[in-house]
N, C-alpha and C positions, 0 to 999 in steps of 0.2 A: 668788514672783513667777509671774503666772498670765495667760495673757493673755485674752479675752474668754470665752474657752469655758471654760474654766477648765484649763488644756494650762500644761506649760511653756513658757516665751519660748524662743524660739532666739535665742542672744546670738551665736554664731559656724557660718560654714559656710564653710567656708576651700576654696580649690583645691587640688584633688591635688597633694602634693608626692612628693619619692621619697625614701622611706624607706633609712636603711644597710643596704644587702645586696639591699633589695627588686629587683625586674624591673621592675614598676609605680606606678603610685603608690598614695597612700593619703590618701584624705577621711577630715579629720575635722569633725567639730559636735560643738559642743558647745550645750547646755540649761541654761537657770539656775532649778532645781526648788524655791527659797527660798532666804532668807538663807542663806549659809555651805553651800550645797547646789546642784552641779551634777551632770548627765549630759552621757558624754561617747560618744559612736559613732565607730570607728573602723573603716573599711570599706575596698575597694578589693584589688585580686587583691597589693597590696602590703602590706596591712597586718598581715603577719603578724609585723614589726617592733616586737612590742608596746614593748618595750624602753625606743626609743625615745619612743614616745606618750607612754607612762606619767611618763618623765622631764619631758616635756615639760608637759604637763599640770601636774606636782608642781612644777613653776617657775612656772607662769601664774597657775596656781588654789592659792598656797601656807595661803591659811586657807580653803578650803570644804574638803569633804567629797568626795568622786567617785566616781561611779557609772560604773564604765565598761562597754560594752559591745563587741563586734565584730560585724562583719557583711562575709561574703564572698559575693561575689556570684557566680550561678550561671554559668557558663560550657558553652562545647561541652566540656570534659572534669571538670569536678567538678557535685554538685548546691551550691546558694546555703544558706547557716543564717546563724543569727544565734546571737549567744550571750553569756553575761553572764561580764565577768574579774573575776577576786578576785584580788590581788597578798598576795603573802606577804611579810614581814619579810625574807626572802632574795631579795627580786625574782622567784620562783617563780610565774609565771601559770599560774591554774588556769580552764578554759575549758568553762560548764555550757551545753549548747545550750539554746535558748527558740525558743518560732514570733514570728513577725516580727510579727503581729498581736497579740501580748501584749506586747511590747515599744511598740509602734504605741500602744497603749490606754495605758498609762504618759506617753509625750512627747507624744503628739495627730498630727494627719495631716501635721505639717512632716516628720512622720520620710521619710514616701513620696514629699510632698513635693518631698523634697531629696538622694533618693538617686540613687546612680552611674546615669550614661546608659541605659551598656552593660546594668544589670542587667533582666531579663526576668522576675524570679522572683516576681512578682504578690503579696509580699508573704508568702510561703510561709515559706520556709528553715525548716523545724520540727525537732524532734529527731529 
């Protein structure tokens, strides 16, 4: 599923909710990248909850595939990245940085689009 430019749809861009444990909240979107295939980004100074997304996700989207990603955005005390999750059989997230413009080139320009307000980080967050 591809929308004019040939980009995935953005099928979801949900408002910040607040994650268990979190301080803040945490945006997620998700991408419908074809049949049986979505991308999901999970961002926001809260999402470090992956826990829960990932639960969450695996209940919505129980026959596609998931691509998830994360992305923190940069603030006055940390810098901003983005980065790709691989979840293990034991729930173990393993978290690889990517620049935000290779990620961006994947999903099309909704990703900038539809990111956190607050975020200033011009698309950066690199490894």
């Amino acid at each position: 599923m591809a929308d004019e430019d040939g980009f995935p749809v953005l099928v979801r861009d949900e408002d910040p909710w607040q994650a268990a444990g979190a301080v803040r909240g945490t945006h997620l979107r998700v991408w419908r990248r074809g049949p049986g295939r979505v991308a999901a980004v999970i961002s926001g100074p809260g999402a470090w909850a992956y826990e829960e997304a990932v639960a969450r996700l695996r209940d919505e989207y129980p026959h596609d595939a998931v691509e998830l990603y994360h992305h923190h955005p940069g603030d006055w005390t940390t810098a901003a990245f983005y980065a790709r999750l691989t979840v293990a059989d034991d729930g173990a997230v393993t978290r690889t940085r990517l620049f935000g413009d290779e990620l961006a080139r994947r999903l099309g320009p909704s990703l900038y689009a539809t990111e956190d307000v607050e975020d200033e980080t011009a698309g950066y967050g690199g490894p």
